[in-house]
N, C-alpha and C positions, 0 to 999 in steps of 0.2 A: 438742312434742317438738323438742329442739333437736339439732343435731351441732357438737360442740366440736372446733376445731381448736386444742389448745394445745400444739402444737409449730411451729417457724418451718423457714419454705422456706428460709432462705439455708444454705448449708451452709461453714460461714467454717474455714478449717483451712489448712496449709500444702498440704493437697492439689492437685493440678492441675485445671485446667479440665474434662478429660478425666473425672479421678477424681472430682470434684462431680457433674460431672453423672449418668457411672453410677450415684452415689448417690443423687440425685435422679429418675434415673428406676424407679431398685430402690423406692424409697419410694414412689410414685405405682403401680405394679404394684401392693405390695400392700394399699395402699387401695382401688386399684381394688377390688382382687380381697375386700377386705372388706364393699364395697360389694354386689359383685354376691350375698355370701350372704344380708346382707340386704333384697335385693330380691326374691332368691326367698322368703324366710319371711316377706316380706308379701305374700307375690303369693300364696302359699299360706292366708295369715289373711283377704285380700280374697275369695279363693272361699270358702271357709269361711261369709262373711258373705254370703253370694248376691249378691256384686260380681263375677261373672264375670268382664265384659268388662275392669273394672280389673284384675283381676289378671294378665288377657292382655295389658295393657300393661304391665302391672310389671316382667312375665318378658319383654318384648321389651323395654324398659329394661335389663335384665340382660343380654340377647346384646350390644344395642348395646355395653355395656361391657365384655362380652368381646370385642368390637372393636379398642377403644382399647388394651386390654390388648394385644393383638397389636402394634398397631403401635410398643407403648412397649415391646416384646421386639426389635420391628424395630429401633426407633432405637437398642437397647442395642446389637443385633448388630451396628447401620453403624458405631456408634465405634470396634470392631476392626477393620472392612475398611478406613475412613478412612486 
């Protein structure tokens, strides 16, 4: 199983620094956030297969990512206080 990244990180426009990044970190959100659904529907298919304790990691793979999630809402929110 592979995961295809065929879209590129540079985000090249007359936008500002400011505004790339926003958009760079809206993009990365909701990767994340696609990531962590399918970590739970493996973490869910690992118990299923009496991979218990895998699957408890899987879903603790998912919090952590809804960690970074947080803090890439933080870093959006610092670009306004900035």
């Amino acid at each position: 199983m592979t995961h295809h990244h065929d879209h590129h990180h540079d985000v090249t426009s007359d936008l500002t620094f400011e505004e790339k990044l926003i958009k760079m970190l809206e993009h990365w959100l909701k990767h994340n956030q696609d990531h962590v659904h399918t970590y739970q529907k493996w973490a869910e298919r690992a118990r299923a297969h009496d991979l218990l304790q895998t699957g408890i990691l899987i879903d603790e793979i998912a919090e952590i990512t809804r960690g970074i999630d947080e803090k890439i809402k933080a870093a959006l929110d610092s670009i306004h206080k900035d």
